[in-house]
C-alpha positions in Angstrom: 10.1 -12.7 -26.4 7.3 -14.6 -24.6 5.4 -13.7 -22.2 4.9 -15.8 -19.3 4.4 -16.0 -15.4 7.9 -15.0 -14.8 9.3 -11.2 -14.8 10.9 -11.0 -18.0 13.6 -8.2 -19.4 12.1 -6.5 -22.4 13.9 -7.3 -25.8 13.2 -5.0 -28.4 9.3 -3.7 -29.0 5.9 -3.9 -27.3 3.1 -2.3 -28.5 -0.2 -2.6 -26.4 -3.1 -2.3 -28.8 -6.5 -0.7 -28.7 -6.6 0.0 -25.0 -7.6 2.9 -22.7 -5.1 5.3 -21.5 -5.8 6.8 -18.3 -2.6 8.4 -16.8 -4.4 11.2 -14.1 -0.3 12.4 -13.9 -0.3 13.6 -17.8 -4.4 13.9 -18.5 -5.0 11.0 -20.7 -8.1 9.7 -21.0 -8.7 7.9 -24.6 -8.3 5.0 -26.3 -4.7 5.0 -27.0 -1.9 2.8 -28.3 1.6 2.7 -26.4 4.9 1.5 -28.4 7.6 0.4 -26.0 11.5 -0.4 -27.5 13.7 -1.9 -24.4 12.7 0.6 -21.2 11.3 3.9 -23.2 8.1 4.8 -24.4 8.7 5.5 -28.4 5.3 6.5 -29.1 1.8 7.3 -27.6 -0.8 8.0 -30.4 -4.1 6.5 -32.2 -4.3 3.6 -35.0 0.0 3.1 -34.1 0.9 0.3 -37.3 1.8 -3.2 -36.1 4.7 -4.4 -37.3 6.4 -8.1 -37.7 8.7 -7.3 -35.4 6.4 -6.1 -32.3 5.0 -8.0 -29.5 1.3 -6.5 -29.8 -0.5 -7.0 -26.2 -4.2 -6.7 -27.4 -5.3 -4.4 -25.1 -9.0 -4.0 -26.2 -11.6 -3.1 -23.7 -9.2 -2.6 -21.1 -7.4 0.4 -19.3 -3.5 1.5 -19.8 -2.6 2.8 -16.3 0.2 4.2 -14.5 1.8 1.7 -11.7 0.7 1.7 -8.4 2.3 3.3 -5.3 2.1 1.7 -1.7 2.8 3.8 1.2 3.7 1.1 3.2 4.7 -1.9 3.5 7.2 -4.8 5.2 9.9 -6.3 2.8 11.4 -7.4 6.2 14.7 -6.9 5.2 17.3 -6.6 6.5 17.0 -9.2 9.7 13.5 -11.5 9.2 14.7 -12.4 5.7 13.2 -15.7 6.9 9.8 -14.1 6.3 10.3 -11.7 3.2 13.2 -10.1 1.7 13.5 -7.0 -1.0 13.7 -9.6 -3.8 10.1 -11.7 -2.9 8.5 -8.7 -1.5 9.3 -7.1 -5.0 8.0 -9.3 -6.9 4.8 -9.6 -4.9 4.2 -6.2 -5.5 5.1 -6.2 -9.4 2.4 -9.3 -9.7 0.2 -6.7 -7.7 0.6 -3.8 -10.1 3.0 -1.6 -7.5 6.0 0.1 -9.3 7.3 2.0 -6.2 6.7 0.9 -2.7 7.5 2.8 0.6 8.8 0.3 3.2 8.2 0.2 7.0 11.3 0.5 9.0 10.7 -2.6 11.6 13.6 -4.4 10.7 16.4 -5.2 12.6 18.2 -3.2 12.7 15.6 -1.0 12.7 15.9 1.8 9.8 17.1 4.8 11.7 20.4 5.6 10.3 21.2 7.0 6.9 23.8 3.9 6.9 20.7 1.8 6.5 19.0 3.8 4.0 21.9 3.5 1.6 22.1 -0.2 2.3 18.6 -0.3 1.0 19.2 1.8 -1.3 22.1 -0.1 -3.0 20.3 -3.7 -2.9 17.0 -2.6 -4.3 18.7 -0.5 -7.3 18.4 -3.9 -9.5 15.1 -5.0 -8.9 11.8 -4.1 -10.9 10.3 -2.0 -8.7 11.6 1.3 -7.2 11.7 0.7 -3.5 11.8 4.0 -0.6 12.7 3.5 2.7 10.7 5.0 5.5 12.9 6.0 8.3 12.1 5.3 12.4 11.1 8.2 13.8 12.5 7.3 17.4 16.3 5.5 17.7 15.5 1.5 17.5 11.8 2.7 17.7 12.2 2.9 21.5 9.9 6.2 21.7 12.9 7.9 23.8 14.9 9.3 21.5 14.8 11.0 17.9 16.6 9.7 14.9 18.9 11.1 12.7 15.7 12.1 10.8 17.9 14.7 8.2 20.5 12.9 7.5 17.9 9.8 6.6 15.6 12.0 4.3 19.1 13.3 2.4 20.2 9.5 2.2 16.6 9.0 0.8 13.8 8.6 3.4 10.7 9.6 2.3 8.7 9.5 5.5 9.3 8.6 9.0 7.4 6.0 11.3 7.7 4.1 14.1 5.8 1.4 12.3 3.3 -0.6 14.8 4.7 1.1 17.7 3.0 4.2 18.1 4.7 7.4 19.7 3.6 8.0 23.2 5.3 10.5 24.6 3.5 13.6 22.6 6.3 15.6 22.8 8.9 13.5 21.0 5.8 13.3 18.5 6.3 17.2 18.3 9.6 17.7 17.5 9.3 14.9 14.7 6.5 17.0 13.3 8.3 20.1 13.3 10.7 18.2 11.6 8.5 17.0 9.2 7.7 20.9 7.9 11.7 21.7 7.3 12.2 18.4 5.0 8.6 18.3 3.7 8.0 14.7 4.3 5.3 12.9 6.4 5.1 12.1 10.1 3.1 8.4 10.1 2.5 7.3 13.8 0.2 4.1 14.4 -2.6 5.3 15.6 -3.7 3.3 18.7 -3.6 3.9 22.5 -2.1 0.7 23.6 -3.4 1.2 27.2 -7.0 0.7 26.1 -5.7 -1.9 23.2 -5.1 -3.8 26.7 -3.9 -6.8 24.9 -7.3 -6.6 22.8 -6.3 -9.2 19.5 -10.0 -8.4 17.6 -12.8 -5.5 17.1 -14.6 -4.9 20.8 -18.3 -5.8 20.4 -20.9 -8.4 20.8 -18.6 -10.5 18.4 -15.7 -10.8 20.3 -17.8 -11.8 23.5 -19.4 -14.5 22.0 -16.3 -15.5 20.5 -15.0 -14.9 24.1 -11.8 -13.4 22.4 -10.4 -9.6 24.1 -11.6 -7.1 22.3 -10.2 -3.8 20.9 -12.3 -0.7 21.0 -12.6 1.6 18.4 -11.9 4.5 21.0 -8.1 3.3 21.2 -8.0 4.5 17.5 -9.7 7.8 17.7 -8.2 9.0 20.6 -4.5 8.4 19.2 -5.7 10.3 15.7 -7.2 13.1 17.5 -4.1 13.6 19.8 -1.4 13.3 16.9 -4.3 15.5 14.6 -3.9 18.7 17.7 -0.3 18.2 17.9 0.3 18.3 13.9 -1.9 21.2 14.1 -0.5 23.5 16.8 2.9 23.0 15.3 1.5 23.3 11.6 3.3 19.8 10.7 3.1 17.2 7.6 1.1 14.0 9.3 -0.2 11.2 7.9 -2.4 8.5 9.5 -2.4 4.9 8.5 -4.9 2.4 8.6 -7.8 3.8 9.2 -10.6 1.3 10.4 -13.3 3.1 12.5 -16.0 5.3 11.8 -14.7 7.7 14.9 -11.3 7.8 13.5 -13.1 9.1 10.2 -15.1 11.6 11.9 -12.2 13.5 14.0 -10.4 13.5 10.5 -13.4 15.1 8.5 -13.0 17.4 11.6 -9.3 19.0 10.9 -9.4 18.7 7.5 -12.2 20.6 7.7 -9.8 23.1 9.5 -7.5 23.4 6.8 -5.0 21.2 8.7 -2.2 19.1 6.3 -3.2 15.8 6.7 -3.9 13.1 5.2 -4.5 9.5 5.5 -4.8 5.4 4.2 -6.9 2.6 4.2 -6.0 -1.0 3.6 -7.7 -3.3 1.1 -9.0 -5.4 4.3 -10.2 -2.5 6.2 -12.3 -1.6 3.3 -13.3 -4.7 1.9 -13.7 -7.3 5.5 -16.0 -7.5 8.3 -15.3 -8.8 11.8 -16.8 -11.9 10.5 -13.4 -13.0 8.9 -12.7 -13.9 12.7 -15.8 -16.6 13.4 -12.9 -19.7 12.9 -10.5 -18.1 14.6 -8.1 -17.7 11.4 -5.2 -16.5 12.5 -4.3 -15.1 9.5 -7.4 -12.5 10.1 -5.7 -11.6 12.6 -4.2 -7.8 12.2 -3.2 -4.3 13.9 -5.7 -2.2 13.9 -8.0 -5.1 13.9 -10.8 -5.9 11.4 -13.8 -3.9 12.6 -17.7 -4.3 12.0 -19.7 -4.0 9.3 -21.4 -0.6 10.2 -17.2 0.2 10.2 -16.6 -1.1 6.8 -19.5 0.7 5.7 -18.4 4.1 7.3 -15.3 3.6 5.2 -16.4 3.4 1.8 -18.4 5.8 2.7 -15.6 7.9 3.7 -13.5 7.2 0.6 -16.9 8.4 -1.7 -16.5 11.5 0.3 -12.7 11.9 -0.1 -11.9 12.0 3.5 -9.7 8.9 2.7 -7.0 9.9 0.4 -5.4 6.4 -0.3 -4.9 2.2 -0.5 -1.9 1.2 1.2 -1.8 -2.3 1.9 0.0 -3.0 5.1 1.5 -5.9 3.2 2.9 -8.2 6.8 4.3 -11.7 5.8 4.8 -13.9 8.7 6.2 -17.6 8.6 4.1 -20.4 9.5 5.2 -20.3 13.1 3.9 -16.9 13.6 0.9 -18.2 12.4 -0.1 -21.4 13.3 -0.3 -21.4 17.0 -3.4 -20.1 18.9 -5.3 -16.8 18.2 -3.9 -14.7 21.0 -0.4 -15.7 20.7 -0.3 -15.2 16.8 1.5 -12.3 15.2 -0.2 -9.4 13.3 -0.5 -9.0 10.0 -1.6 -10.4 6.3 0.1 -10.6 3.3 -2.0 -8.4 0.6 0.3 -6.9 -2.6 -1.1 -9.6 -5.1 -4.7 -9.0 -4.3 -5.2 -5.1 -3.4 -6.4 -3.7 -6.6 -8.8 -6.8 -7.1 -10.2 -7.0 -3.6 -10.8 -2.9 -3.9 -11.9 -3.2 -6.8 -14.5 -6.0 -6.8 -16.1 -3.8 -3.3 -15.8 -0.7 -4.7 -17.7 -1.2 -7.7 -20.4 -2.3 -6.2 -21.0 1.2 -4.5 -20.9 3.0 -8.0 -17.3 4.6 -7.2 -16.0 5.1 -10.9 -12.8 2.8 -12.3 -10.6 6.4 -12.4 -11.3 7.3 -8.7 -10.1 3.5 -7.7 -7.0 3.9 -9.9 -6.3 7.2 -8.3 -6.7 6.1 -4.7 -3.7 3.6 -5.8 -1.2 6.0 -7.4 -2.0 9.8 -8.1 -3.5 10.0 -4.9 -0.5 8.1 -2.8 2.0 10.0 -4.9 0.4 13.1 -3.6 0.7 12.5 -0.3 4.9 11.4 -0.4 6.3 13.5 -3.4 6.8 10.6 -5.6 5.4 11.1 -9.1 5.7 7.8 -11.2 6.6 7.9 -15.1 4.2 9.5 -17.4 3.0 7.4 -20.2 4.2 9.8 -22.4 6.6 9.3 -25.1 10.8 9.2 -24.2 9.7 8.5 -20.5 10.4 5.1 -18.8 7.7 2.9 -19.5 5.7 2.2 -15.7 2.7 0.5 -16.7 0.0 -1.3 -16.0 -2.4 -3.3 -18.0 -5.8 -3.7 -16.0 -8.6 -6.0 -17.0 -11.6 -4.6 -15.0 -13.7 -7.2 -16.2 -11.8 -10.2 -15.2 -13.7 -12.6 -12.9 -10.8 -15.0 -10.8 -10.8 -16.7 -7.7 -7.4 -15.9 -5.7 -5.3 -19.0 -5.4 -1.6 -20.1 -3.7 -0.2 -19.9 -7.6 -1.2 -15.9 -7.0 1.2 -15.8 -4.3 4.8 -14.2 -5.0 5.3 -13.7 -1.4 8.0 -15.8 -0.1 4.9 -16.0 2.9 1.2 -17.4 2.9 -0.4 -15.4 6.0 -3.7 -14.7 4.0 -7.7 -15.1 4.5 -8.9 -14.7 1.3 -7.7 -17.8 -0.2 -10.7 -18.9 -2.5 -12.3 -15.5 -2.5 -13.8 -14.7 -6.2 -12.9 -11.2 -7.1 -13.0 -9.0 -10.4 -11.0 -7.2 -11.7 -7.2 -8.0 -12.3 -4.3 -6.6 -13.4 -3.1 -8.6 -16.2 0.5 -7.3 -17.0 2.5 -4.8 -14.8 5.8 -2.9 -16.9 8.4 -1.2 -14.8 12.5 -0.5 -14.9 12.5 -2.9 -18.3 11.0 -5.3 -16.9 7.4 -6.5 -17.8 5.5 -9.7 -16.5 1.9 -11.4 -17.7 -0.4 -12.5 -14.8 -1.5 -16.0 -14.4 -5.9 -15.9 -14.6 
């Protein structure tokens, strides 16, 4: 078998050599070799003998993870297939290092039947990575009327979201949370007030009014996380809040989870890792919901994620076609593309703050596994071999031949990073990343 830029079916044995094993799901943490035949994991030891007929991956002086888990994310399918579909948005995330990846539910239709679930269900059962729908919490995410919500989580659902339409009337926002405490899975409501987004398309400060641009103000994110926070409270439900990206939205969550409340909550790669700054040539493809805030934001996240108030990286992944995108600022759509760079662009800002390789790993799978009741394969011998290989010393510059997405809405073209993941294995499948 050789190993190339593709996603190949494994044929017989792999055996990755002299690397570290960290798997936070089992308690490894040595240097370890893993022997693979077809999906299973044969063996898991020290000093494993090579043999002719092995495919040795040289592992040495780099880590043997567990894949990673994204809480959410647009595969656009069914309905903008024109943008991304289960099959591209699956093989973005396997050249990212995600084996299982939860999937908004802004299609069309919308996800908010368990007919759609199954449908999901039965065209993502082939692909490499394990793909979970998160249902709509409102009927065509019209905020009027709850979906079948149980009949979803039995068909599969492992959350429920209105996606980028958050839930305004509180009281529908109630009833989904007390539904989220019979099934035990999370309620994830966008967290902005859209009557102070007031059509704001970038972070309200001194920026935006010299780039004379509407601005956003952090208060539109705060105030929606402190409303949902009470409600999840008072009815003692499951909530989870996405996209964190101000320091006030940090604060009023150190707040109940200081109260004991069940909650937790994400931050994307370009939350963490970009300023407002990303904006001065009006890129569109900068352009995302909640928007890119300052720096003294950024730095109030990673603060926030040394502190453990933020529990996860979810990426927000949002392809768009080039229409979306090339037209003016204002009129653009939302979102970026971000699977095959998450791990780096964390990674590479991360480090430099002195947050240890294990506590980045676990903010991108035993941490987000946590949070949804998903626990990947162990590498532990007769399981299913989910795996990635993770060079944390690799220095690359993020180029279009990086891109598996079938869409190109991205800023950080050029951008030098460390860090990569250099082989992902998952469902028999295993692929080598281009440098």
């Amino acid at each position: 078998m050789i190993l190339n830029n593709k996603i190949n079916k494994i044929e017989g044995h792999i055996l990755i050599k002299n690397g570290h094993v960290y798997d936070p799901f089992s308690g490894k943490d040595d240097n370890l070799d893993v022997l693979i035949k077809d999906k299973k994991i044969i063996k898991v030891d020290k000093n494993i003998k090579i043999d002719s007929k092995y495919l040795v991956i040289d592992a040495k002086n780099k880590v043997v993870t567990n894949g990673f888990i994204d809480l959410h994310a647009h595969f656009r399918e069914p309905g903008f297939e024109y943008k991304e579909n289960l099959k591209t948005g699956s093989k973005s995330a396997f050249f990212g290092g995600f084996t299982r990846v939860c999937c908004m539910p802004n299609t069309k239709p919308v996800i908010d039947s368990p007919e759609i679930i199954n449908f999901l269900k039965y065209k993502s059962k082939n692909l490499p990575v394990h793909i979970y729908p998160i249902g709509s919490i409102t009927k065509n995410q019209e905020g009027k009327e709850l979906s079948e919500i149980g009949e979803m989580v039995n068909e599969g659902a492992v959350a429920i979201s209105d996606d980028g339409i958050p839930v305004k009337n509180s009281q529908i926002l109630r009833m989904a949370l007390e539904y989220s405490k019979k099934f035990n899975i999370p309620v994830i409501n966008h967290a902005e007030d859209n009557f102070l987004v007031n059509d704001g398309i970038m972070n309200e400060g001194s920026t935006s009014l010299r780039l004379g641009l509407p601005g956003n103000p952090s208060i539109s994110e705060s105030t929606m996380v402190f409303r949902d926070l009470s409600i999840a409270e008072y009815v003692s439900g499951k909530i989870h809040v996405p996209h964190i990206s101000t320091s006030e939205s940090v604060d009023v969550i150190k707040l109940f989870k200081d109260r004991g409340i069940d909650i937790t909550c994400e931050i994307t790669p370009h939350h963490l890792c970009l300023n407002e700054e990303v904006l001065f040539n009006y890129n569109t493809n900068s352009k995302v919901a909640p928007p890119i805030r300052s720096e003294v934001n950024q730095k109030k996240l990673i603060n926030a994620i040394k502190s453990g108030v933020i529990d996860c990286i979810a990426t927000d992944h949002a392809p768009h076609s080039i229409d979306d995108k090339e037209t003016d600022i204002c009129s653009a759509a939302c979102g970026m593309i971000g699977m095959e760079t998450a791990f780096s662009l964390v990674y590479s800002t991360l480090k430099k703050e002195k947050i240890s390789t294990n506590t980045i790993i676990n903010l991108f799978s035993f941490n987000p596994s946590k949070i949804i009741g998903i626990t990947p394969n162990t590498i532990t011998e007769k399981n299913e071999a989910e795996i990635n290989i993770i060079d944390c010393n690799k220095k690359w510059v993020f180029d279009e031949k990086h891109i598996k997405s079938m869409s190109r809405n991205t800023p950080l073209l050029g951008r030098k990073m460390k860090g990569k993941v250099e082989f992902t294995i998952n469902k028999g499948f295993i692929s080598k990343h281009l440098d």
